[in-house]
C-alpha positions in Angstrom: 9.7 18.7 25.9 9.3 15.7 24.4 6.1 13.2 24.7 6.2 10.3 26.4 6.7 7.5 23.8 3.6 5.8 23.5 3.1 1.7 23.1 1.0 -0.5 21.1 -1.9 -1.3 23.5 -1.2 -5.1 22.4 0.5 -7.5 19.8 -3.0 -7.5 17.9 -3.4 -3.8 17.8 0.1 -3.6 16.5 -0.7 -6.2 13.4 -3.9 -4.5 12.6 -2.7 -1.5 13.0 0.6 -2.5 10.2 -1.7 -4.5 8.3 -3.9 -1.6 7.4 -0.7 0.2 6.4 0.2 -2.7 4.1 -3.3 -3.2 2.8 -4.1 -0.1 0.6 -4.9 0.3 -2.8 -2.2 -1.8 -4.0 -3.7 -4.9 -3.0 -7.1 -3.9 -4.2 -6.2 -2.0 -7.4 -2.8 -3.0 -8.5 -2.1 -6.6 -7.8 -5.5 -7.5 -9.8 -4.3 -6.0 -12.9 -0.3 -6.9 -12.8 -2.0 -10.5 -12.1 -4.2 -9.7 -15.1 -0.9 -8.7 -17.0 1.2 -11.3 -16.4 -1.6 -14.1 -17.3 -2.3 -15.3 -13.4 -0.9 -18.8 -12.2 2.7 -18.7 -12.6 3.2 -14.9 -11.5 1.2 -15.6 -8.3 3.2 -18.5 -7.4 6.3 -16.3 -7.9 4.7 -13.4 -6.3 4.7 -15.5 -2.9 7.9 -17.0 -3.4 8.9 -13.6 -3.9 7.1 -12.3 -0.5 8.9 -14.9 1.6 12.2 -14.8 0.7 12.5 -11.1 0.3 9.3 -9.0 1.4 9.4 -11.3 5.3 13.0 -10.3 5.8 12.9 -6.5 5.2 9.7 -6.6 7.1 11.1 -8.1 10.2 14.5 -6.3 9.7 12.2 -2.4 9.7 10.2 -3.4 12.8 14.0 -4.7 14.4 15.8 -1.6 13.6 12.1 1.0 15.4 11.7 -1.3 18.4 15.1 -1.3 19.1 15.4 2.6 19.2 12.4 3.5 20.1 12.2 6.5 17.4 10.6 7.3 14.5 12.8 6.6 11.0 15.6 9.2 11.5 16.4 8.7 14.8 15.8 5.3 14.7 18.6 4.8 11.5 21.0 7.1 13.2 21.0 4.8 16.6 19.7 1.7 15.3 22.5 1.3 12.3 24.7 4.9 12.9 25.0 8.6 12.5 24.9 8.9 9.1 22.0 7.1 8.0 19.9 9.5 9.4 20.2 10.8 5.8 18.4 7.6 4.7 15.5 8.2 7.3 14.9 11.7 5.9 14.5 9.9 2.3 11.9 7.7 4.2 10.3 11.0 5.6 10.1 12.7 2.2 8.9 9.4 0.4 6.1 8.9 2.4 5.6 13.0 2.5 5.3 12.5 -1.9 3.8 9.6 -1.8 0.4 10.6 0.6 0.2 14.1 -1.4 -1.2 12.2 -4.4 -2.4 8.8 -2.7 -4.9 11.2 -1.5 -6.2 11.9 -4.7 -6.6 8.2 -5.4 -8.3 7.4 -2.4 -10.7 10.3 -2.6 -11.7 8.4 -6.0 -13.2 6.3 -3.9 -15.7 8.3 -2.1 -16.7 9.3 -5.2 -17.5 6.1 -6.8 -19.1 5.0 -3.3 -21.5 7.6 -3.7 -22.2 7.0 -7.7 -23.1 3.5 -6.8 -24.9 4.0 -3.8 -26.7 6.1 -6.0 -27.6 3.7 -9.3 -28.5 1.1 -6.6 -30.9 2.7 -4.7 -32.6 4.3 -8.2 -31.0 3.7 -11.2 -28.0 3.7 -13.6 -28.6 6.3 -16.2 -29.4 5.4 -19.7 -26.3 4.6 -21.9 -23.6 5.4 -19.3 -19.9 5.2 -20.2 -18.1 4.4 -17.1 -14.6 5.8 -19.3 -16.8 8.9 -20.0 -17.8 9.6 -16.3 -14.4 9.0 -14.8 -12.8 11.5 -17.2 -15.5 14.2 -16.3 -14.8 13.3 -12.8 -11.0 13.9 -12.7 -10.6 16.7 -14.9 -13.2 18.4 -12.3 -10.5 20.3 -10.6 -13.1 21.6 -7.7 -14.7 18.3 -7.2 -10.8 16.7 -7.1 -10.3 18.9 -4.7 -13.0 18.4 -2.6 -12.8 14.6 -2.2 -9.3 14.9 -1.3 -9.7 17.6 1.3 -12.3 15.6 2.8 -9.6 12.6 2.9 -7.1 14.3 4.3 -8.8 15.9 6.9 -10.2 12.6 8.2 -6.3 10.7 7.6 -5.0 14.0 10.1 -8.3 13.7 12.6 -7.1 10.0 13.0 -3.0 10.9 13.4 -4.2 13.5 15.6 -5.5 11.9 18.4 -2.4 9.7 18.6 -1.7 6.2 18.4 -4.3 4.9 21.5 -7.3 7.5 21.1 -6.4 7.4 16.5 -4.4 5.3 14.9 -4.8 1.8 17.7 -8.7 3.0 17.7 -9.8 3.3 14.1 -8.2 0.4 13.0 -9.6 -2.1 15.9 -12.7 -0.9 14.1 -11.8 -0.6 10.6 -10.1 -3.8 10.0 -12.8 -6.4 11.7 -15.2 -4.6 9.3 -13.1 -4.4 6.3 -12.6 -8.1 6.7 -15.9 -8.4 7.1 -17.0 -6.4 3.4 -14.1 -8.9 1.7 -15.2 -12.1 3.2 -19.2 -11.0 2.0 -17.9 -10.0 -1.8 -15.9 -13.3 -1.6 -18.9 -15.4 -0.8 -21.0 -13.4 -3.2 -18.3 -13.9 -5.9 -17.7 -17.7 -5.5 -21.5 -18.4 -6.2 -20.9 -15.9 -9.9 -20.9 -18.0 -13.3 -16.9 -16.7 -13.9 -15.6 -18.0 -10.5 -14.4 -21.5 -11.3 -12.7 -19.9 -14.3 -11.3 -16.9 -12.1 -9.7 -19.7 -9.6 -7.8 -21.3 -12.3 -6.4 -18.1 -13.9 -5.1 -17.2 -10.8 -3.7 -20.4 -9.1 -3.4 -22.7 -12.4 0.5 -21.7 -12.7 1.3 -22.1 -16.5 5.0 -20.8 -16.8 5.0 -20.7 -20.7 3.2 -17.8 -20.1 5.5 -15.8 -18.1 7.6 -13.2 -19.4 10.7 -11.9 -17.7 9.3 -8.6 -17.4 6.5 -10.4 -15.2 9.2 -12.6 -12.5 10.7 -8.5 -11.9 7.0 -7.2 -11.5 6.6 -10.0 -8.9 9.7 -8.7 -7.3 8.8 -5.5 -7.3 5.5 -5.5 -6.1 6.1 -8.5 -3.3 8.2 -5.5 -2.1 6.0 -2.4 -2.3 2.8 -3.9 -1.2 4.1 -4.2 2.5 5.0 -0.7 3.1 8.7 -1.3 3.0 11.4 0.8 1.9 9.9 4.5 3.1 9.9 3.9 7.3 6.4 3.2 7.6 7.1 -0.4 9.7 10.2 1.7 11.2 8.0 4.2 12.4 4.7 1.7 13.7 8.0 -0.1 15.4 8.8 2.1 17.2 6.1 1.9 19.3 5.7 -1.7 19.5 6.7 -3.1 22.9 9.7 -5.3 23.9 7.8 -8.1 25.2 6.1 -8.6 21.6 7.5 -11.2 19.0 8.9 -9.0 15.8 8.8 -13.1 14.0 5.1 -13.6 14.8 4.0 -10.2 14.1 5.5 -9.8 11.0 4.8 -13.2 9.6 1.2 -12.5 10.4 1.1 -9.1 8.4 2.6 -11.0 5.3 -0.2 -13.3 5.6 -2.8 -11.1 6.3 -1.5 -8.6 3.4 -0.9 -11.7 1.2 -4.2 -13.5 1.8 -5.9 -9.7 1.3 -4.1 -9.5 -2.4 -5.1 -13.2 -3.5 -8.9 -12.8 -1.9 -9.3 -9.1 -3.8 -8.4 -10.4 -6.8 -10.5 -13.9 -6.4 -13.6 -11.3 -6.4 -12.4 -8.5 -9.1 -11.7 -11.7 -11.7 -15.1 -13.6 -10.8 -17.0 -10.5 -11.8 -14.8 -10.1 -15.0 -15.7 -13.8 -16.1 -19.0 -13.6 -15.1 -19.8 -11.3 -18.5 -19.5 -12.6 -21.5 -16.8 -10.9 -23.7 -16.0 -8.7 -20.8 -12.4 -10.1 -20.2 -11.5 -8.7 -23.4 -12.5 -4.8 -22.2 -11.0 -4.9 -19.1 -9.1 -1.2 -19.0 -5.5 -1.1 -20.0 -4.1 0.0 -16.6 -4.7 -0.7 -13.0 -7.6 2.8 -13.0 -9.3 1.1 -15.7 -9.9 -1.8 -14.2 -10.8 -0.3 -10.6 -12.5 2.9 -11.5 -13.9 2.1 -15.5 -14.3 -1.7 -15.8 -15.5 -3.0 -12.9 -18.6 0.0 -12.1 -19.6 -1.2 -15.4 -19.6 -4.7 -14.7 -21.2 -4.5 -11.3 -24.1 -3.1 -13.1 -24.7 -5.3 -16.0 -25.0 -9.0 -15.7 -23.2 -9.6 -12.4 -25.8 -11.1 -9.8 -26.3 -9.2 -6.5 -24.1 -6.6 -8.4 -26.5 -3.5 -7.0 -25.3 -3.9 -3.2 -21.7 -5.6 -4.5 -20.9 -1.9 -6.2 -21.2 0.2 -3.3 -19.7 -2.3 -0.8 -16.4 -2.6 -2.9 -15.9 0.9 -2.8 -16.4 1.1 0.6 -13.8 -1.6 1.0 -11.4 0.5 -1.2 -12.1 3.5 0.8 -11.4 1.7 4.1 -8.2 0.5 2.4 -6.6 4.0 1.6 -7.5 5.5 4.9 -5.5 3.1 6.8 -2.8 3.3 4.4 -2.7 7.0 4.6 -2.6 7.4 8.4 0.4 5.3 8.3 2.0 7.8 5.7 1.2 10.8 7.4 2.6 9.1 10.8 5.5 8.6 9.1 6.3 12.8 8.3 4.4 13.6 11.9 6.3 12.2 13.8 9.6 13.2 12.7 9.0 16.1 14.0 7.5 15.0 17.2 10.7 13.0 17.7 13.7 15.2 15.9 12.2 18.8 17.1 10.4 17.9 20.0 7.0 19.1 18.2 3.9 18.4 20.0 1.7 15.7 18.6 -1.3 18.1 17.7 1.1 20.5 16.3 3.1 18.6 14.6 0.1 16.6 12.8 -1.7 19.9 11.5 1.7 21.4 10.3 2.1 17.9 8.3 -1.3 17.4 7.5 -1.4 20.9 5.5 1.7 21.1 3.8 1.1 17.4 2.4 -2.2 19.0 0.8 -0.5 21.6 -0.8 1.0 19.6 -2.7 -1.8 17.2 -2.6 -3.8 19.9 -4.4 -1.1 20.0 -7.4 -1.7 16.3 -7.8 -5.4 16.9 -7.8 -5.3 19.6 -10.6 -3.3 17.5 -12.6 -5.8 15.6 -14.6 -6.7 17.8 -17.1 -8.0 20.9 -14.8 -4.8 23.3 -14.8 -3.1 22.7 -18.4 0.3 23.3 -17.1 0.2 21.0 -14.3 -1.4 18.0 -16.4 0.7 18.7 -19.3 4.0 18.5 -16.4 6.9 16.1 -17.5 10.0 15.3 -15.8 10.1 11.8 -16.7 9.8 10.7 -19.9 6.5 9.3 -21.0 4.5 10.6 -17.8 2.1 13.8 -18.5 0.7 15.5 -15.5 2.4 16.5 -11.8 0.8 13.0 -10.2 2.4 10.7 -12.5 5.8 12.0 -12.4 5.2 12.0 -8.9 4.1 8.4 -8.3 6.5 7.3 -11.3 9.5 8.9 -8.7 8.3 7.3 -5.8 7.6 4.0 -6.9 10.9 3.8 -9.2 13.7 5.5 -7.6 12.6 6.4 -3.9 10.9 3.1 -2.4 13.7 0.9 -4.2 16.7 2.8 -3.3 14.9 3.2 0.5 14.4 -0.3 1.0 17.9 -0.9 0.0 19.7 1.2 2.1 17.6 -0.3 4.5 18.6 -4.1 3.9 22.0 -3.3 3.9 22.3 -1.5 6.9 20.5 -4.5 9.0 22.2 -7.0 7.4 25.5 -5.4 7.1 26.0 -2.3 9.4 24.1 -3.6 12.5 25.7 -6.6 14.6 24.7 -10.1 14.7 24.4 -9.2 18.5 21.7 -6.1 17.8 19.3 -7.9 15.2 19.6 -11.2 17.2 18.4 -10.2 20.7 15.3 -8.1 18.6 14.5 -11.2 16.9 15.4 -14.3 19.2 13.5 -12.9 22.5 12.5 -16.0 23.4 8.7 -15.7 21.7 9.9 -16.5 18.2 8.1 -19.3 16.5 10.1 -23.0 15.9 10.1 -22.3 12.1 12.1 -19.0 12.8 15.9 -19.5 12.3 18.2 -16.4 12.8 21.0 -18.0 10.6 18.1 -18.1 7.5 17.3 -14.9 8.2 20.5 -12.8 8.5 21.2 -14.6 5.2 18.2 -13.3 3.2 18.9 -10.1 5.0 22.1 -9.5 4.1 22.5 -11.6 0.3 19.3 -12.3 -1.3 16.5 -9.1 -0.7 19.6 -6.6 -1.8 19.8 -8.1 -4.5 16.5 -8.7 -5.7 16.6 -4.8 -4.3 19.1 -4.0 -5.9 18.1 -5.9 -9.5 14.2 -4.0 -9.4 17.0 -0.7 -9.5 18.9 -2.4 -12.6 15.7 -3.0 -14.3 14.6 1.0 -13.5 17.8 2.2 -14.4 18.8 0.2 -18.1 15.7 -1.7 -19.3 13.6 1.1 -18.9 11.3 -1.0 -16.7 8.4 1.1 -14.7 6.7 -0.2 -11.6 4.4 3.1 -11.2 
């Protein structure tokens, strides 16, 4: 028999409930280092030029297509758009199934560094440390890898678990105020740092002699990704959102909220950075060296206040990830709940351990188990997580999201997406003709051009 379908207690609990699922370690690990990348100014101001006219649309467009069925992603496709793009709601299902089996890993990183910090603050940092050195002992440590993503994923299934009022509506009621709360202290802390004038102008001083092709499609691509879009994770959390909620002023808050998040992340990670002489020119080569080698080191050496800052950021992070991975793991659980009639508790401990199986491979992939770090299906990418992320974030998310554009824009009626959208709540500056023409001509193609660049420029957004 299936459960009753359950509703977002309010229009609040829904936004912080989908702005914890689009706030996650790609606003507080990657966006700071493609910003980095791509020289600041002129990439941000693309970036949100970018997340307006294409990541608002799809946003408003998955939330649409759940609220109007009433079912999680592959029921939701099938009766939302038609029977058979049920087919594209099972790629959602296995995309966020992939994609929580090694975001796991990540986010355990994060306990880890919480309690290393925690740790040098309250004593010391030991003599002639190499933050490169200690990350590589940590992740080639298959029982410790395994440990902090075991206790991850036990407290991501606790929270899916109890459901949407008693887990998902709960934790982040409480999660988010305080999360808010940790960026808005780092913030202050980093504006009154030497490097923060400096940090401002790198990132909001656009300069567009300095941007490179290859930096307007990594705004494309990541003005995308960094909402959740393109694997039924809004589908899903729309699904439960209630008829007499606006979609428009929902969704435009998310953006913000994720958007503001990115910009306010990066604001403290960059103030640190120029606040250390010399240090701008050590910052790691990839978006773990900054996170997880760079910035322990800097919190620790000249950075005021930079004993209590350590151990707060990584708290931050941590909060991050878990509210991005209960969206993930609501996303597979509740296929089954809605598809095979699977009670909630059933369904979310089946889930919940077949995800860490494979979880586990991503774990021992780091140097523990030789033939799963040495793995390559994709060229250029050496261990079982990298191929995995590399799929997911190249040839899954992209060709999801743009199944998903076309069939709101093009498969479901003027008639469908209008009543979802124009319910009499929307704000003035929502028009449905501006809409349903993003929707349907311009996010397919910038879709559809992040695919061209994957497909023959060899152009990677893992």
């Amino acid at each position: 028999m299936q459960e009753q379908r359950a509703h977002w207690g309010s229009s609040v609990a829904f936004i912080l409930a989908a702005t914890g699922s689009a706030i996650g370690l790609g606003n507080l690990w990657k966006f700071p280092f493609i910003t980095w990348d791509n020289q600041g100014g002129a990439f941000v101001l693309v970036y949100l030029a970018c997340i307006a006219g294409v990541g608002l649309p799809i946003m408003m467009a998955e939330i649409l297509i759940g609220r109007r069925s009433q079912r999680s992603v592959v029921g939701a496709l099938k009766e939302a758009v038609g029977p058979g793009w049920g087919i594209v709601g099972a790629w959602g299902v296995l995309c966020g199934f992939i994609l929580l089996s090694y975001y796991t890993v990540i986010a355990g990183w994060s306990l880890f560094y919480f309690v290393q910090t925690l740790g040098w603050s309250l004593s010391a940092v030991p003599p002639g440390l190499q933050t490169g050195d200690l990350f590589g002992q940590q992740v080639s440590n298959g029982r410790l890898q395994l440990g902090l993503s075991l206790v991850f994923s036990v407290a991501t299934v606790a929270v899916v678990y109890l459901g949407i009022h008693r887990g998902i509506e709960r934790l982040t009621r409480t999660v988010l105020p305080i999360l808010f709360g940790i960026l808005l202290l780092l913030l202050f802390s980093a504006l009154r740092m030497e490097g923060s004038a400096e940090a401002v102008a790198f990132i909001f001083r656009p300069n567009f002699a300095e941007l490179e092709p290859g930096g307007l499609l990594e705004a494309l691509g990541h003005s995308f990704f960094t909402l959740s879009l393109g694997m039924g994770a809004m589908i899903t959390y729309g699904s439960y959102v209630d008829r007499s909620q606006s979609i428009v002023k929902m969704s435009a808050v998310i953006v913000l909220l994720d958007t503001v998040i990115a910009l306010i992340a990066t604001v403290i990670m960059f103030s640190v950075i120029f606040s250390v002489a010399g240090m701008e020119d050590q910052v790691g080569a990839s978006t773990v060296g900054m996170l997880f080698i760079s910035l322990p080191e800097l919190f620790y050496s000249e950075v005021p206040f930079g004993n209590w800052l350590g151990p707060l950021f990584y708290v931050l992070v941590a909060l991050a990830a878990l509210t991005s991975t209960i969206s993930l793991l609501e996303v597979v659980a509740s296929y089954l709940i809605d598809q095979h009639g699977v009670a909630r508790h059933k369904s979310t401990l089946i889930c919940g351990a077949t995800v860490f199986v494979f979880t586990i491979l991503a774990a021992l992939s780091f140097g523990a188990v030789p033939n799963l770090s040495s793995f390559e299906l994709f060229e250029g990418k050496q261990g079982w997580f990298a191929n995995a992320d590399h799929f997911v974030s190249n040839w899954m998310l992209p060709t999801g999201g743009l199944a998903i554009t076309i069939g709101a824009g093009w498969f479901m009626s003027r008639e469908a997406t209008s009543s979802e959208l124009l319910d009499g709540n929307e704000p003035g500056w929502f028009h449905y003709g501006v809409w349903r023409f993003f929707i349907r001509f311009i996010a397919p193609a910038a879709v559809g051009a992040v695919i061209v660049a994957v497909l023959f420029f060899g152009v990677d957004f893992s």
